[in-house]
C-alpha positions as CSV (number, residue, x, y, z in Angstrom):
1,X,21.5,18.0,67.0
2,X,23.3,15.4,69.3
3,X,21.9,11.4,68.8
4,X,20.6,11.4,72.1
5,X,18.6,14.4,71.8
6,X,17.2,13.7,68.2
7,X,16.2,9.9,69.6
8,X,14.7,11.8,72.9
9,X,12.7,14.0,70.1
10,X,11.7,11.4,68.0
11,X,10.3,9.3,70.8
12,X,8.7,11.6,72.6
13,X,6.5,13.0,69.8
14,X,5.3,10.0,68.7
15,X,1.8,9.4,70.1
16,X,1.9,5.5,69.2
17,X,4.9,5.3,71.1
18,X,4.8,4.9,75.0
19,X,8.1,5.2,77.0
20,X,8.0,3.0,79.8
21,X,11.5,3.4,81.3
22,X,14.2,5.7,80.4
23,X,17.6,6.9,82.3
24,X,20.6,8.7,81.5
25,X,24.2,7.8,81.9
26,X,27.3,9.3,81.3
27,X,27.9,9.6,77.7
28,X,24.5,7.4,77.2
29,X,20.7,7.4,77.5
30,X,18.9,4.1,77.8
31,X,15.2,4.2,76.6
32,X,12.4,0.9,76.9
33,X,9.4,1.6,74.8
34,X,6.1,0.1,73.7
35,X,3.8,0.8,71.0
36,X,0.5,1.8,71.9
37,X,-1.7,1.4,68.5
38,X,-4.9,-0.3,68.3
39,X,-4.1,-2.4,65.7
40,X,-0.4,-2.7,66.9
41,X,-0.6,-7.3,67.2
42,X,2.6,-8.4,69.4
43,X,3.7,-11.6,69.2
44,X,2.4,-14.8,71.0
45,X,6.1,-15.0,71.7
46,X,9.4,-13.0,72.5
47,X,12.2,-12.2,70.2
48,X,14.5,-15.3,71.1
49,X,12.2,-18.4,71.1
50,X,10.8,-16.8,67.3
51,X,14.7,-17.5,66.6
52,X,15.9,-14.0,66.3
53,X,18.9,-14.3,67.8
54,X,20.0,-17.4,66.0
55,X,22.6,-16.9,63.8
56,X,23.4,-20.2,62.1
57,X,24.2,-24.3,62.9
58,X,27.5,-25.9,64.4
59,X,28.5,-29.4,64.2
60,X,31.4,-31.0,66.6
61,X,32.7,-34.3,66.5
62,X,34.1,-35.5,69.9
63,X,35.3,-39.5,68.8
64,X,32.1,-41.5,67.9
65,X,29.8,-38.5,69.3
66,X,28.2,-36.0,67.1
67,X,27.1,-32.2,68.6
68,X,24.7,-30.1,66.6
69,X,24.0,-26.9,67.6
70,X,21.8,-23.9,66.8
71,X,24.7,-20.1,67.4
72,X,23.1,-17.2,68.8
73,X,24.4,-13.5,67.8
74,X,26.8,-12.2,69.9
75,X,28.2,-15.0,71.0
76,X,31.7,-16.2,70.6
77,X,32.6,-19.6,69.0
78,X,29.8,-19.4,66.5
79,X,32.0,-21.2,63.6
80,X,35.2,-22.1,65.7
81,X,35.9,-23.6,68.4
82,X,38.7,-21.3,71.3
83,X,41.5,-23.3,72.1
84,X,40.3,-23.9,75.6
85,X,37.4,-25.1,74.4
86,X,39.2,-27.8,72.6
87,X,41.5,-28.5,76.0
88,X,37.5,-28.6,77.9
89,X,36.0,-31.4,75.0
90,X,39.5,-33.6,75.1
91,X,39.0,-33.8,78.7
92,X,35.5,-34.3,78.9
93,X,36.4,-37.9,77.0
94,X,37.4,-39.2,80.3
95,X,33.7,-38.9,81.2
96,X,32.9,-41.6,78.8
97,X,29.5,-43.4,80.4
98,X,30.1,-42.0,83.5
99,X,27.3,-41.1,86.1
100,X,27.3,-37.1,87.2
101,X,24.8,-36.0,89.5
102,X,25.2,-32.7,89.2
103,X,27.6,-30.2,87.5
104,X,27.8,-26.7,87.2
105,X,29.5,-25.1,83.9
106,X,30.0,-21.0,84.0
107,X,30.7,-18.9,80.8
108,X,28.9,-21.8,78.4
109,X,28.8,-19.5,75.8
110,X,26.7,-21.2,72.6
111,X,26.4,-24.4,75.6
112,X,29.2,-26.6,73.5
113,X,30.6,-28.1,76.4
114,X,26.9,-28.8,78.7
115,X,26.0,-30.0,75.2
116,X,29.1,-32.1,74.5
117,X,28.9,-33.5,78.0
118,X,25.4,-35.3,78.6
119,X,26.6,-36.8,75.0
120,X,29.5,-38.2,76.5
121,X,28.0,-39.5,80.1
122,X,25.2,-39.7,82.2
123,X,24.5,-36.5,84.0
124,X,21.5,-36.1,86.0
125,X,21.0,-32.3,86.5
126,X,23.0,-29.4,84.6
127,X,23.6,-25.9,86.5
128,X,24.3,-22.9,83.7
129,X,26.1,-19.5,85.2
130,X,27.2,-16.5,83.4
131,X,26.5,-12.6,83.2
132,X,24.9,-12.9,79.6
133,X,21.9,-14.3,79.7
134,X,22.0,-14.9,75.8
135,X,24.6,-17.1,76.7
136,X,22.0,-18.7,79.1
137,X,19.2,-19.1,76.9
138,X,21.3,-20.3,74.0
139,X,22.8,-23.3,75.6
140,X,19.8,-24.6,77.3
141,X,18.1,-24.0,74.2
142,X,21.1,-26.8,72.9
143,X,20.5,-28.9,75.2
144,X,17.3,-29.2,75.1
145,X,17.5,-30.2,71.2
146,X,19.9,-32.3,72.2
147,X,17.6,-34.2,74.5
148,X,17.8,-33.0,78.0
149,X,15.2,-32.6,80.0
150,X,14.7,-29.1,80.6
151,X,13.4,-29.0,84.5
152,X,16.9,-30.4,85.0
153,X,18.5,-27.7,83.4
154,X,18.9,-24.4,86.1
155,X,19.8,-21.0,85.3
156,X,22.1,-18.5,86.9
157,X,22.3,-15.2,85.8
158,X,25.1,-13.8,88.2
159,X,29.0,-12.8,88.2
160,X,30.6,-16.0,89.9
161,X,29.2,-18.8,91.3
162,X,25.9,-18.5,93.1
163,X,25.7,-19.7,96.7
164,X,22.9,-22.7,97.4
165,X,21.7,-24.6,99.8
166,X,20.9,-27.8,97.9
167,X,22.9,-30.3,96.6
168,X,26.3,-30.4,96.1
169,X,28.1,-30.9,92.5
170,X,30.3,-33.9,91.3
171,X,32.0,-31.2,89.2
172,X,32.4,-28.2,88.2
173,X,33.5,-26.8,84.8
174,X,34.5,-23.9,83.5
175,X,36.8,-21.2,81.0
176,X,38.3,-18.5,83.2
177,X,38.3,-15.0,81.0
178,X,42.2,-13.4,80.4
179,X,40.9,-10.2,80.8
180,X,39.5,-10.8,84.4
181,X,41.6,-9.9,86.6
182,X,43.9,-12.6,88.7
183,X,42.3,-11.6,92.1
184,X,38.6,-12.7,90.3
185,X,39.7,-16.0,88.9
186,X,41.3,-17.1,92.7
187,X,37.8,-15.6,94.2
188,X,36.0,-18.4,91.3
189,X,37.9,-21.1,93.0
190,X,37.0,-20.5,96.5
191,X,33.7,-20.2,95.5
192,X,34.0,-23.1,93.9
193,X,35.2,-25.0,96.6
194,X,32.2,-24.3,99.2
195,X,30.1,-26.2,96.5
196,X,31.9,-29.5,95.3
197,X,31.8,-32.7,97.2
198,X,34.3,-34.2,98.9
199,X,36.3,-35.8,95.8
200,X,34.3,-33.8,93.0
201,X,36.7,-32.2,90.2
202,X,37.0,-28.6,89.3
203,X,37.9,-28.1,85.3
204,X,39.5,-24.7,84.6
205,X,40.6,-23.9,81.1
206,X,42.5,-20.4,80.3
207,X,45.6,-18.8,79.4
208,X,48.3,-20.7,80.6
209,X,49.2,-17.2,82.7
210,X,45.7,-18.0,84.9
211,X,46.1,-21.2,85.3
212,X,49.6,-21.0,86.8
213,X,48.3,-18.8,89.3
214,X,45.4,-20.8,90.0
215,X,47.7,-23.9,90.7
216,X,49.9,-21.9,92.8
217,X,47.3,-20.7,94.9
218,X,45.9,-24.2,95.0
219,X,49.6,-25.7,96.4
220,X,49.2,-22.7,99.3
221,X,45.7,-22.8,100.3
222,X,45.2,-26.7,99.9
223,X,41.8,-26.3,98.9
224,X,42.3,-28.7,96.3
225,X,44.5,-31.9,94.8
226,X,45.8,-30.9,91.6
227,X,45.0,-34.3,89.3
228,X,46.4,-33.3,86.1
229,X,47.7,-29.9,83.8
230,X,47.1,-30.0,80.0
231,X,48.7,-27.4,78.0
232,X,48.1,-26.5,74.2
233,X,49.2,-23.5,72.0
234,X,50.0,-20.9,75.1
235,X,46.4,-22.5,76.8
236,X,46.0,-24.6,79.3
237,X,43.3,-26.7,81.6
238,X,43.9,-27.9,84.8
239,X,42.0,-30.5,86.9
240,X,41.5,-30.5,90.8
241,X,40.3,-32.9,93.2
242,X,38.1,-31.4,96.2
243,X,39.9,-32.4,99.6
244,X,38.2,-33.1,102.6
């Protein structure tokens, strides 16, 4: 008997077992179920805030500052740090003390850079976009350990960077993925562009492949002054002023 059948089987003829969504893809069938028994207790809360999902501690040095942070499962960077991650933290340095009203950071992963950042300067509201929404959870769950506030943490669970109406950031930060492909990452920055201020920064760290399309593309549409370009072991970041 095939997995998928046997699991169909063994969930349907179980009376303490309620299937409340189920539907079949190719090669894959997806079930959501419930227990139904009387004396069946579920939990005053879900599976991540009882810590389920955490998988250990970190601890970064950036200079004098100190970041602590709780890994979730599934999550990359859990012991060490990527090597754009280490471009993103040397860079954040020159945020010492600095005021930021509002940033957005996409692909936080475990949150080490949101994290590292209000250690380094004064930001007043944090904007958190990726696809995984452990990735979400996990890093506002950092920051808010760290100290941040949590109504001035927001949440966007999305591919790219979500359109708003409100307030334009000061910056925003960011690790484009290798495996996207070229066409996304230029996409990223356009989007990007519609929601930085006049003289706000975009941060990119990648391959240093990306990037050079990124700042090529930047030199043709003009979207953006290119301030600086970092590169370290076959990575690179690159930093770019909004224009009017």
């Amino acid at each position: 008997m095939k997995p998928v059948h046997y699991v169909t089987k063994v969930l349907k003829a179980n009376k303490d077992i309620k299937i409340v969504f189920h539907k079949r893809w190719p090669g894959h069938l997806v079930f959501h179920y419930e227990f139904i028994r009387n004396n069946y207790a579920k939990p005053d809360s879900n599976a991540f805030d009882r810590g389920i999902y955490i998988r250990g501690k970190q601890n970064i040095r950036i200079d004098n500052f100190r970041v602590s942070l709780e890994t979730g499962y599934g999550l990359s960077e859990f012991d060490t740090l990527s090597y754009e991650t280490e471009l993103v933290l040397s860079k954040l340095k020159s945020f010492k003390d600095k005021e930021i009203n509002k940033v957005i950071i996409f692909s936080p992963e475990q949150g080490i850079i949101p994290t590292a950042l209000i250690k380094i300067s004064k930001v007043k509201e944090i904007n958190l976009v990726d696809r995984d929404m452990e990735a979400l959870r996990v890093s506002k769950r950092n920051l808010i350990s760290s100290g941040f506030e949590a109504d001035r943490i927001y949440l966007s669970h999305t591919v790219g960077l979500p359109k708003t109406n409100q307030e334009l950031a000061s910056c925003v930060i960011g690790i484009l993925d290798e495996k996207d492909d070229s066409k996304a990452h230029l996409f990223l920055v356009k989007e990007a562009a519609s929601l930085i201020s006049v003289g706000g920064l975009l941060i990119l760290a990648s391959g240093s492949t990306p990037i050079t399309r990124v700042e090529s593309f930047i030199k043709k549409e003009k979207l953006f002054e290119v301030v600086e370009r970092q590169k370290s072991k076959r990575k690179s970041l690159i930093t770019l002023k909004r224009k009017k």
